[in-house]
RODO-2510 file (C-alpha; in nm, 4 decimals, decimal comma):
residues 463
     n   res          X          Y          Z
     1     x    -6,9006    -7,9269     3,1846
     2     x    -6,5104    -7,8709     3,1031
     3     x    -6,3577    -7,5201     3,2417
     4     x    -6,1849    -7,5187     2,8920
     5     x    -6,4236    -7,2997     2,6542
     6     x    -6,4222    -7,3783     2,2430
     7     x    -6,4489    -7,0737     2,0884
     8     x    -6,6403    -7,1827     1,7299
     9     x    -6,6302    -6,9290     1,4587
    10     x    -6,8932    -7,0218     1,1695
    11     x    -7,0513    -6,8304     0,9644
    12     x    -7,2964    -7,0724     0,8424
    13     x    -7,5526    -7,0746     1,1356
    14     x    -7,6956    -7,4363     1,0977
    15     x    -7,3463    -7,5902     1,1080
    16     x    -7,2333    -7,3842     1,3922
    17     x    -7,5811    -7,4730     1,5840
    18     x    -7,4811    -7,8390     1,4692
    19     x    -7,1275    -7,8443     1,5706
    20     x    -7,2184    -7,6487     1,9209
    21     x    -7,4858    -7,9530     1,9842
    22     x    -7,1751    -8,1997     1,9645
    23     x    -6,9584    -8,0585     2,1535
    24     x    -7,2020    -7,9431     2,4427
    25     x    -7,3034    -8,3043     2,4278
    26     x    -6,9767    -8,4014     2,5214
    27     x    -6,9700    -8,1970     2,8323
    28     x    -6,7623    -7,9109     2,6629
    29     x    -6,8568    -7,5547     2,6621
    30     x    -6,9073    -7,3341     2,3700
    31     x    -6,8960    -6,9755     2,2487
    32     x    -6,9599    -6,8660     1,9079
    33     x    -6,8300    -6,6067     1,6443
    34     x    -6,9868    -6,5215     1,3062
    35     x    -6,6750    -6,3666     1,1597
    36     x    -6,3214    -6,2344     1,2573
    37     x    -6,4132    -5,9534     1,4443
    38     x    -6,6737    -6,0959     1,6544
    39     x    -6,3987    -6,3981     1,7077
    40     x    -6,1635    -6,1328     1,8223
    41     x    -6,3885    -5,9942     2,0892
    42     x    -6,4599    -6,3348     2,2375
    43     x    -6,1046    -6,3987     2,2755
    44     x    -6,0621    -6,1310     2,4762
    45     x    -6,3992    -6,2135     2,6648
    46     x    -6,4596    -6,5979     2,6979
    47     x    -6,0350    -6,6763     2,7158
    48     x    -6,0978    -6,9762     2,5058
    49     x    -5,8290    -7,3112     2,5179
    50     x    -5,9186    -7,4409     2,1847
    51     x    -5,9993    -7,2082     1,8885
    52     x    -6,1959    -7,3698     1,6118
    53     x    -6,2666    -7,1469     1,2803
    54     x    -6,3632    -7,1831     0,9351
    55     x    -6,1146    -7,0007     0,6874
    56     x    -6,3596    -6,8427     0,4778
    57     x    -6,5743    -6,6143     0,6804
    58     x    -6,7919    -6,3334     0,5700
    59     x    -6,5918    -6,0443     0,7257
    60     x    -6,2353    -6,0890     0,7350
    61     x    -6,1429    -6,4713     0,7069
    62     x    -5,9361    -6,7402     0,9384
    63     x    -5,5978    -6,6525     0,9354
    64     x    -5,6908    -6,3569     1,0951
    65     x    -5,8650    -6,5336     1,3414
    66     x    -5,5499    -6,7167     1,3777
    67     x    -5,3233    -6,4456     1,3982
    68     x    -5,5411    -6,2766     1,6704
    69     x    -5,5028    -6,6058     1,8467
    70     x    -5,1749    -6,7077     1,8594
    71     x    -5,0857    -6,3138     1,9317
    72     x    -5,3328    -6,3450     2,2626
    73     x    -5,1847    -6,6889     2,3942
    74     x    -4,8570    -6,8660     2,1813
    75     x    -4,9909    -7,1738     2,2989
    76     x    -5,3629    -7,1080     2,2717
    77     x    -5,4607    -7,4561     2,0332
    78     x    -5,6461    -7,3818     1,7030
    79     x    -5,8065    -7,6261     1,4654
    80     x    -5,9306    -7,4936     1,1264
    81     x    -6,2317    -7,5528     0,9012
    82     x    -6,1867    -7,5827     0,4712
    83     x    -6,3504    -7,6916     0,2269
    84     x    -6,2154    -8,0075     0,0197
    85     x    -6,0973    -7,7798    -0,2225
    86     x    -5,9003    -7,5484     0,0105
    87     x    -5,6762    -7,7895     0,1759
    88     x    -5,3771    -7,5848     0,0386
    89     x    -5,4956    -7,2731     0,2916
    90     x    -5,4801    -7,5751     0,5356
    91     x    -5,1530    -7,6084     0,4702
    92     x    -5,0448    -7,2520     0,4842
    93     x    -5,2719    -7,1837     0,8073
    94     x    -5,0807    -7,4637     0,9774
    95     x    -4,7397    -7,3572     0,8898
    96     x    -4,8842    -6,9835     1,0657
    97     x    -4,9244    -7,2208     1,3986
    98     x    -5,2904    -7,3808     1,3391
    99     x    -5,3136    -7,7334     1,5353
   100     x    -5,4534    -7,9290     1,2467
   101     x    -5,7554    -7,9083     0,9778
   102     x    -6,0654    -8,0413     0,9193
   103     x    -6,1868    -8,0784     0,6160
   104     x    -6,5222    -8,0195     0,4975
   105     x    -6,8244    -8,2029     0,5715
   106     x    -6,7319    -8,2157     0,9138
   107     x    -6,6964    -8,5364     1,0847
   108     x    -6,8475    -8,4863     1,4260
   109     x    -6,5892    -8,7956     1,6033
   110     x    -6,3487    -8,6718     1,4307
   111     x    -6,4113    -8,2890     1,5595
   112     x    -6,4514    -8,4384     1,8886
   113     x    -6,1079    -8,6725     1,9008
   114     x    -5,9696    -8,3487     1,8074
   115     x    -6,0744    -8,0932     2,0389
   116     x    -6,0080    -8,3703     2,3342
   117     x    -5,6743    -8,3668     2,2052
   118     x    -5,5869    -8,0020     2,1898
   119     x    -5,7495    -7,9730     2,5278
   120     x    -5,5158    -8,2646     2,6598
   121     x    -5,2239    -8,0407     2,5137
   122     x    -5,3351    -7,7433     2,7066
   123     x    -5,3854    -7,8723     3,0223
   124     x    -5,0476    -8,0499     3,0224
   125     x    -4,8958    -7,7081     2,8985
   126     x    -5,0051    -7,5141     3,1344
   127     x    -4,9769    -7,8028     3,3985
   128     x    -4,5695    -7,7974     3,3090
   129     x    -4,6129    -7,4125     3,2799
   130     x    -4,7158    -7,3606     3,6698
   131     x    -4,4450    -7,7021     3,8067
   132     x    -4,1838    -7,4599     3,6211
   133     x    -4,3209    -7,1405     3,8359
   134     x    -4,3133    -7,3227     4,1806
   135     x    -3,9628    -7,4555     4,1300
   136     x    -3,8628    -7,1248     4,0026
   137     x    -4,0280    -6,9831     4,3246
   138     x    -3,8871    -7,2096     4,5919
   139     x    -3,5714    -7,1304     4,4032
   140     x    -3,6418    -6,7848     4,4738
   141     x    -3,7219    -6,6615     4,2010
   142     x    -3,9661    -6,2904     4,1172
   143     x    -4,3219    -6,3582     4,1529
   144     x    -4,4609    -6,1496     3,8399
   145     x    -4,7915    -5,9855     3,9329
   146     x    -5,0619    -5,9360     3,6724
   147     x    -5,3096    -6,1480     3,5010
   148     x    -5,2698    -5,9421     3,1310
   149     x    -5,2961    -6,1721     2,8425
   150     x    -4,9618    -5,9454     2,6938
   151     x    -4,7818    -6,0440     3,0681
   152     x    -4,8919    -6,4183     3,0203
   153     x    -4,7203    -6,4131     2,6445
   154     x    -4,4033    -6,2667     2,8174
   155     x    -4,4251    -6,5088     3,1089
   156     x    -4,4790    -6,7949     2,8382
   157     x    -4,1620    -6,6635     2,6446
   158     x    -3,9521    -6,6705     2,9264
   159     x    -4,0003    -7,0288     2,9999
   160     x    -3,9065    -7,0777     2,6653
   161     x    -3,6305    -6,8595     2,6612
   162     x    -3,5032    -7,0307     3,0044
   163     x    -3,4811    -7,4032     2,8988
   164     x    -3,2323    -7,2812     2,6749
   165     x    -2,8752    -7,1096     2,6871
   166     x    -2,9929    -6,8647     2,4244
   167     x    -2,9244    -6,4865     2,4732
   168     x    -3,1880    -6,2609     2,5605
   169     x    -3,2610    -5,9095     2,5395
   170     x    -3,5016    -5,7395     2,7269
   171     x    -3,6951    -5,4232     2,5506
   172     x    -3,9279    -5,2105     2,7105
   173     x    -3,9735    -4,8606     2,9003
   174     x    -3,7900    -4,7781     3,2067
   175     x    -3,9894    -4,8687     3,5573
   176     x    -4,1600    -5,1660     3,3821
   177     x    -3,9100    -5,4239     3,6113
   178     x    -3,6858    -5,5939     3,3338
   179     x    -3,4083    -5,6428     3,5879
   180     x    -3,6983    -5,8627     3,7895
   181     x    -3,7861    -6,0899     3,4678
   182     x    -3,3892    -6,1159     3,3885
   183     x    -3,3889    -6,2796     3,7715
   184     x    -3,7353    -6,4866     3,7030
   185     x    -3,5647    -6,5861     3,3758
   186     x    -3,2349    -6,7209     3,5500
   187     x    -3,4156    -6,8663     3,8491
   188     x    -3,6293    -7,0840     3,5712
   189     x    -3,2939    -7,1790     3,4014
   190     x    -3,0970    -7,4906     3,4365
   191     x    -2,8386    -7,2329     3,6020
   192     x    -3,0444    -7,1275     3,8368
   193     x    -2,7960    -7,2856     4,1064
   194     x    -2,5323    -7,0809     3,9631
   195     x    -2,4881    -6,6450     4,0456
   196     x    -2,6952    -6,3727     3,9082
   197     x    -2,5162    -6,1278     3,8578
   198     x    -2,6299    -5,7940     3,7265
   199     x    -2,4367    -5,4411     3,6004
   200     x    -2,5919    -5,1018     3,5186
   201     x    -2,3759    -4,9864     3,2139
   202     x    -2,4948    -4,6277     3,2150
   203     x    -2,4316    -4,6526     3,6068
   204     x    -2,0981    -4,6734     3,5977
   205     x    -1,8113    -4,4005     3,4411
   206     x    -1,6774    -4,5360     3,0758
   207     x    -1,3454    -4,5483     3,2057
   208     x    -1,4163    -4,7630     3,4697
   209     x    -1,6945    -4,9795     3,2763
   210     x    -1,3768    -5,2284     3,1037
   211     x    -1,2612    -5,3227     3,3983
   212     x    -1,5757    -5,3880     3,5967
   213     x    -1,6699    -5,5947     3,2793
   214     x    -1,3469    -5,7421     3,2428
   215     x    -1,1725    -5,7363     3,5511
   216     x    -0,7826    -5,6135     3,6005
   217     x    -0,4441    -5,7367     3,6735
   218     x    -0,2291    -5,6479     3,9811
   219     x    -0,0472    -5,3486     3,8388
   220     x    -0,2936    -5,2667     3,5537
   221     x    -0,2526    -4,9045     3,6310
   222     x    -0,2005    -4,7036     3,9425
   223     x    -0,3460    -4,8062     4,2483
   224     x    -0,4152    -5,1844     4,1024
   225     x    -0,2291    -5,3295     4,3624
   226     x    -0,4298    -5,6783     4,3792
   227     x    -0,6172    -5,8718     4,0892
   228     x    -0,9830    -5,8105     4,0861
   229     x    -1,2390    -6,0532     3,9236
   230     x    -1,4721    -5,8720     3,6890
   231     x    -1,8355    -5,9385     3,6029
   232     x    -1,8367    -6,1731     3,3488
   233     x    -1,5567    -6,3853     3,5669
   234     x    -1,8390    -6,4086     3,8701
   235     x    -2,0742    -6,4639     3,6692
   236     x    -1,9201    -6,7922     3,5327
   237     x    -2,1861    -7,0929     3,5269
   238     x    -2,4744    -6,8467     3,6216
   239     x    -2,6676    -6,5636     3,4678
   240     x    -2,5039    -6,2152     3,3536
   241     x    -2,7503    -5,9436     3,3404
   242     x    -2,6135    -5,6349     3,1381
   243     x    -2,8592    -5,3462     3,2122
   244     x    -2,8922    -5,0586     2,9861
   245     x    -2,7187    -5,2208     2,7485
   246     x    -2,7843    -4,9049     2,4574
   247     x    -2,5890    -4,7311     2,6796
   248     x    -2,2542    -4,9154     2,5864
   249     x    -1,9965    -4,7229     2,4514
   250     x    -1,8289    -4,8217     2,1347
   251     x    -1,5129    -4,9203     2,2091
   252     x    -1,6430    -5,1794     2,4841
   253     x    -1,8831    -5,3201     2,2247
   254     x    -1,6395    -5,5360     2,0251
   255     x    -1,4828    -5,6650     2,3313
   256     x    -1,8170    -5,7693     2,4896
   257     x    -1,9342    -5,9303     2,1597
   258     x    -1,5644    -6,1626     2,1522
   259     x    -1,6348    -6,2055     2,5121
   260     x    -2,0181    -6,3512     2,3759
   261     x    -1,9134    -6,5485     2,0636
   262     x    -1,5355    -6,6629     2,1994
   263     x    -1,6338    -6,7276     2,5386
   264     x    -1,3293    -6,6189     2,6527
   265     x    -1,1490    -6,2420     2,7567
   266     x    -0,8476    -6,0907     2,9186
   267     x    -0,8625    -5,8774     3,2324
   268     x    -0,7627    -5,5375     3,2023
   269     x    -0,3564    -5,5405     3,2010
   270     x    -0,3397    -5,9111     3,1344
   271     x    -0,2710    -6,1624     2,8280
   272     x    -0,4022    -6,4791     2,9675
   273     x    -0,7202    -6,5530     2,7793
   274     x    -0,9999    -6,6853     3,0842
   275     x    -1,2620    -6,9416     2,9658
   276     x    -1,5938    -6,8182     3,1078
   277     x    -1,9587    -7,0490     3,0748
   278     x    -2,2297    -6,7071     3,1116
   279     x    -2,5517    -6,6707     2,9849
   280     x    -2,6107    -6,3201     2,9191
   281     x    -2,8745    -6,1400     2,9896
   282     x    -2,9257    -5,7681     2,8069
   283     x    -3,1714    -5,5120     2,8767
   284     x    -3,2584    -5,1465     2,7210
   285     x    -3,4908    -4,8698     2,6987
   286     x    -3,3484    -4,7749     2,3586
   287     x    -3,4681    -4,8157     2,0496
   288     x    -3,1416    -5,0184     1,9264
   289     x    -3,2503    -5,0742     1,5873
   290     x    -3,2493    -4,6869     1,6015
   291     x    -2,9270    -4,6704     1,7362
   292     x    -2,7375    -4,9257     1,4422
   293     x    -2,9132    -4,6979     1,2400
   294     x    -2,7556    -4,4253     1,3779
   295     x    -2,3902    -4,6091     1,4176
   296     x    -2,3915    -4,5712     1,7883
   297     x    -2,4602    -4,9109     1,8117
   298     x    -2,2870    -5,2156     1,6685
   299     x    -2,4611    -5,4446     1,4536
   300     x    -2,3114    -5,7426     1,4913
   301     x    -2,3463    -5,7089     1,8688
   302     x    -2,7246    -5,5812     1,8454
   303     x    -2,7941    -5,9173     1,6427
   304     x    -2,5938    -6,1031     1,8804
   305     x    -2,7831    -5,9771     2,1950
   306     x    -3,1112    -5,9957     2,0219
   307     x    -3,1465    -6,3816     1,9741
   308     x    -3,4750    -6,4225     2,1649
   309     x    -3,6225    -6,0719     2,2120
   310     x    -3,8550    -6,0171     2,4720
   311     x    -4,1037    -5,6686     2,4864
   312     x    -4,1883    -5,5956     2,8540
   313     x    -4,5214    -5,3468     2,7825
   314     x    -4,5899    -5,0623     3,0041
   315     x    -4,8623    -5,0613     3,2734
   316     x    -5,0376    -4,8049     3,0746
   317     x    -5,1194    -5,1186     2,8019
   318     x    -5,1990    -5,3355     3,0935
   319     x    -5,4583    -5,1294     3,2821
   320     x    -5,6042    -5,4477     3,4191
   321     x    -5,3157    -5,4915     3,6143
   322     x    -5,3349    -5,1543     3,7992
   323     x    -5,5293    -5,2600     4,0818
   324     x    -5,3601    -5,6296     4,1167
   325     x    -5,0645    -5,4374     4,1727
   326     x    -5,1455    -5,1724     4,3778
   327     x    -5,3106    -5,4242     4,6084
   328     x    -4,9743    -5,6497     4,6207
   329     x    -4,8111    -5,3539     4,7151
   330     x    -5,0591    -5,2370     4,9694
   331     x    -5,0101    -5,5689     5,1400
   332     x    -4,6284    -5,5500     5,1488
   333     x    -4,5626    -5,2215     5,2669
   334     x    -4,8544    -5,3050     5,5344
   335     x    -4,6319    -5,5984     5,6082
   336     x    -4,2789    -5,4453     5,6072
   337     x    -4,4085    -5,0947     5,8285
   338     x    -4,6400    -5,3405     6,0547
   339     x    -4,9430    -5,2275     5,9583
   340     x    -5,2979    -5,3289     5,9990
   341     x    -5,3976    -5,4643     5,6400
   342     x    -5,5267    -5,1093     5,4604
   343     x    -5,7993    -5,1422     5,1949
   344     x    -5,7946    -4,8900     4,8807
   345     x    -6,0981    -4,6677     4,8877
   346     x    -6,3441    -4,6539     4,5602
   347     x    -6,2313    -4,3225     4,4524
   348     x    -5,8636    -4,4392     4,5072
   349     x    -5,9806    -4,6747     4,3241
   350     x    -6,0476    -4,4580     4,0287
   351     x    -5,7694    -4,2525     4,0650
   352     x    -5,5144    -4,5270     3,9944
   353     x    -5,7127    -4,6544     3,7230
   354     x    -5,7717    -4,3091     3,5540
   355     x    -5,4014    -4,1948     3,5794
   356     x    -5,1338    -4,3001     3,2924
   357     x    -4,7961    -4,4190     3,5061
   358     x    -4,5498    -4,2800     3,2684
   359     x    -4,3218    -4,3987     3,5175
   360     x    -4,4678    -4,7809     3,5051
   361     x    -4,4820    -5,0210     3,7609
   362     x    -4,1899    -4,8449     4,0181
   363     x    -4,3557    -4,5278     3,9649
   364     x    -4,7097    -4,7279     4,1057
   365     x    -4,4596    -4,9076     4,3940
   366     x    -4,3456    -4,5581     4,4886
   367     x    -4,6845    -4,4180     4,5151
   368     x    -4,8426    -4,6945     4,7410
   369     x    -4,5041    -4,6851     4,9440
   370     x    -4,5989    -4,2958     5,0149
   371     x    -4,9295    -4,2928     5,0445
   372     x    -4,8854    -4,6793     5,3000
   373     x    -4,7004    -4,4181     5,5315
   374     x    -4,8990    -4,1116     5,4689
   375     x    -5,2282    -4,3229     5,5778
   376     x    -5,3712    -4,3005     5,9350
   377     x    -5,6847    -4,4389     5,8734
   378     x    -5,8260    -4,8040     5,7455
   379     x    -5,8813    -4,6958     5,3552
   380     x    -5,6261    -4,5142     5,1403
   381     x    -5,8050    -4,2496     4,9975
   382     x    -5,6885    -3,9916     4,6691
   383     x    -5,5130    -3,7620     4,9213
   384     x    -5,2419    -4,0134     5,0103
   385     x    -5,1746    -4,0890     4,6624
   386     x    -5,1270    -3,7388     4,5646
   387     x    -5,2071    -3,8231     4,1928
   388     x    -5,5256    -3,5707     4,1427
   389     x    -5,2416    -3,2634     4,2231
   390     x    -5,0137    -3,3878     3,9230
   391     x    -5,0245    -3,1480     3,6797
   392     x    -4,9358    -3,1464     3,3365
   393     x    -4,5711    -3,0332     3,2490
   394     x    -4,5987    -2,7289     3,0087
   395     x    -4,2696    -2,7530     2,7749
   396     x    -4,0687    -2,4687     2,7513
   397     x    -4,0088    -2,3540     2,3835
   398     x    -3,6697    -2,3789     2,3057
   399     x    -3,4705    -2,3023     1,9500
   400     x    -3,4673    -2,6756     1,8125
   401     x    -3,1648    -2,6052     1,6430
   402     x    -3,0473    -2,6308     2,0314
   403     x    -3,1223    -3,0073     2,0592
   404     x    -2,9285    -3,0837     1,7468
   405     x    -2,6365    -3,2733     1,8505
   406     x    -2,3413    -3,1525     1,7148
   407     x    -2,0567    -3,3107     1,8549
   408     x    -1,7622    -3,5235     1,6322
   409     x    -1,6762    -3,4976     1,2937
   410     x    -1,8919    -3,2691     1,0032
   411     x    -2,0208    -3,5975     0,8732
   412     x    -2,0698    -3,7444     1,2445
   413     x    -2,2906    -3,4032     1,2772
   414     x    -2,4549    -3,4102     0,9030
   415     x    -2,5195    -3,8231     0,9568
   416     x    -2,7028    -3,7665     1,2820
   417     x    -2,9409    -3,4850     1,1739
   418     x    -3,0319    -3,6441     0,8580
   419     x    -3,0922    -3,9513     1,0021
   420     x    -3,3308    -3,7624     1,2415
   421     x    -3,4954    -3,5827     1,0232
   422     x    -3,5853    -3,8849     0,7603
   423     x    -3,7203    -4,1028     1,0565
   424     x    -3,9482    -3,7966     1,1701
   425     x    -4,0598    -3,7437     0,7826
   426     x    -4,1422    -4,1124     0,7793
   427     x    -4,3672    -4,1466     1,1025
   428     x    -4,5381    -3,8221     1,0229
   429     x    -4,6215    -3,9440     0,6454
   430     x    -4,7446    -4,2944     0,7757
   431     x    -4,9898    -4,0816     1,0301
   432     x    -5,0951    -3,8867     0,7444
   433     x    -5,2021    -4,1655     0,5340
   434     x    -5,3687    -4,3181     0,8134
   435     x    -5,1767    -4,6012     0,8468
   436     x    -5,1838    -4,6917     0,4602
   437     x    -4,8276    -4,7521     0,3805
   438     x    -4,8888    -4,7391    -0,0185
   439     x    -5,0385    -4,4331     0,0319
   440     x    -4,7399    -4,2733     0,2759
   441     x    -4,4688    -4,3686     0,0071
   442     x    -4,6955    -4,1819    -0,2790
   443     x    -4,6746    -3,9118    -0,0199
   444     x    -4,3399    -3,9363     0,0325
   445     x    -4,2797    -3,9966    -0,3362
   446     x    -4,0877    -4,2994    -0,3044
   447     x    -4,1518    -4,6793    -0,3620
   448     x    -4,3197    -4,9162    -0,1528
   449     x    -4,0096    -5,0787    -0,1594
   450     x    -3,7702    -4,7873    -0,0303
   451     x    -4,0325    -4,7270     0,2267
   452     x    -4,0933    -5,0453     0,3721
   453     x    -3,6581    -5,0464     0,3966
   454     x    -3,6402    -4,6943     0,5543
   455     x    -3,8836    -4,7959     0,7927
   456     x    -3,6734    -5,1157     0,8826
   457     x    -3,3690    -4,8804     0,9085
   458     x    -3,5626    -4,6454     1,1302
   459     x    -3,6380    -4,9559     1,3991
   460     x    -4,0142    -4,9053     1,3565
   461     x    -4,1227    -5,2393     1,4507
   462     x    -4,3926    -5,3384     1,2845
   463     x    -4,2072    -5,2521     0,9619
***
């Protein structure tokens, strides 16, 4: 029997009983959904390679199906079912990512030919998939621990991402190891032979930023008594990784974005214009569609950086992974202190499982670290982790009128606190109405229209 499941969604139960018969007779193994939501939950469970669903279902229909599909796994292979009549929605559901169609009555060879064919396609996708991680490994690139289906999608967009010479920005919550993907990313490039090299711009003072960027002249300024190459000039035929990149200030943004669309820049004190080949690299823990908003963050740049975005989720939405990791880490730290291998008790066990990691994957690496050295015994037990002592920070009620920011101009001031207050008013009327947008802008007494903008504005994502 194949290792690659078909998940068949049909709500008709003698045609899904007649198409499971055909395709178990072929050696292929099935699971079944009645509608969409019963489709979703075997995605989840079975981890199907080829989808196959009917469009019109009882509760919900096929597109969602399809949605929920391609959202799981990009390259997850789905054929749909229509009726003769319906070939249009074929159409459409193809353009969303489907495989191909069948029509309706189904042809059993021809279901066959075509599940053997999106089966083929898998396998040799995920064939070139792992080649592409051992070359990027004996290049030396990351491993990337986990086995979540949102860690595969960002592993699968990074070999995408790295066949290219695209830019790519990195979005997601501090600890969750961008700077690590930004390396796996350049290691999987056809530059892989060239430097990495990486820059923290909240790191480093804004008067010194330009010329660690950019480089200087011999006689720049005081005490620039030799030339000195600057980031982007090392980073010539390789990878530059610009870390916190929403921390840029504004008068460095329109030289970076020349730098990115000219290719070329002068070092600090200079008026020779250097050619420079870089793939950049950015990363943030801002909300930079919050920060354009806002004006502290160009736009032109912001669309320039963001031409393949990739989200980086937090450990808290990959709970799964918990253990995986704290195991990897176990063994390294065992490895690195030269330690006897140390197994994690049960109630560890629960611990790490129960806890939330605001601080992500280094705040895990940190805690196994500690508790690697703090163990004496075989098993690491909940007193070397020291999570069950955490307790809750209570705020401490300030005047909010104290975390207005009120610095620059009367406008600057009035721009800022308007801006926060409409985004707050927007994401407190969208709770309200439970989600319904139509129902927040009534609320709100705006249009649907206005809303659906503001919300753009605002960087809510989904929007």
């Amino acid at each position: 029997m194949s290792s690659f499941p078909v998940l068949l969604v049909e709500d008709k139960d003698s045609l899904r009983a007649m198409l499971r018969h055909a395709l178990e007779a072929q050696g292929h193994a099935v699971v079944e959904a009645c509608d969409e939501a019963e489709a979703l939950h075997q995605l989840r469970q079975a981890r199907p390679a080829v989808v196959l669903t009917d469009l019109k279902l009882p509760n919900g229909d096929g597109f969602g199906v399809l949605r929920a599909a391609k959202e799981f796994d990009p390259e997850l292979q789905v054929v749909v079912m229509t009726a003769y009549g319906s070939i249009q929605d074929a159409v459409t559901a193809m353009r969303e990512g489907a495989m191909d169609f069948l029509a309706k009555p189904v042809d059993p060879d021809h279901l066959l030919l075509m599940v053997e064919r999106a089966i083929a396609q898998r396998r040799m996708l995920t064939e070139n998939f792992l080649l592409k991680q051992e070359l990027a490994e004996r290049r030396g690139a990351p491993r990337i621990i986990g086995e979540d289906a949102h860690l595969r999608q960002v592993s699968q967009q990074l070999h995408r991402a790295a066949a290219t010479d695209a830019t790519v920005l990195l979005e997601g919550e501090s600890g969750t190891g961008k700077e690590l993907f930004a390396r796996a990313l350049h290691a999987l490039s056809p530059r892989a032979d060239g430097p990495f090299v990486a820059i923290n711009c909240a790191a480093i003072p804004e008067n010194l930023l330009e010329t660690e960027l950019f480089g200087y002249e011999k006689g720049a300024f005081t005490g620039a008594t030799t030339r000195k190459p600057g980031r982007f000039e090392l980073a010539h035929r390789g990878t530059l990784f610009l870390d916190e990149i929403g921390e840029l200030p504004l008068a460095l943004q329109a030289k970076i974005l020349r730098a990115l669309e000219e290719k070329r820049f002068e070092r600090v004190g200079g008026n020779q214009s250097l050619h420079i080949d870089v793939r950049v690299v950015a990363a943030t823990n801002r909300n930079l569609k919050r920060r354009v908003a806002e004006r502290q963050f160009r736009e032109d740049l912001y669309f320039r950086l963001s031409v393949f975005p990739i989200l980086i989720p937090p450990l808290r939405e990959r709970t799964g992974d918990v253990l995986i990791l704290a195991r990897h880490f176990v063994d390294k730290f065992c490895r690195d202190m030269n330690k006897t291998t140390l197994v994690i008790a049960p109630a560890a066990v629960d611990e790490l499982r129960a806890y939330a990691w605001p601080g992500n994957v280094r705040e895990l690496q940190n805690c196994i670290e500690r508790a690697v050295i703090l163990c004496d015994d075989d098993a690491i037990h909940p007193r070397h982790l020291n999570l069950s002592f955490r307790q809750p920070v209570v705020p401490v009620q300030t005047d909010p009128w104290d975390q207005i920011d009120l610095s620059g101009t009367m406008a600057d001031a009035v721009r800022r606190t308007t801006a926060e207050v409409e985004r707050r008013k927007l994401e407190q009327a969208v709770k309200d109405a439970g989600g319904n947008r139509m129902r927040a802008a009534d609320l709100l007494q705006i249009s649907y229209k206005s809303l659906q903008q503001k919300l753009k504005d605002h960087g809510f994502t989904d929007a």
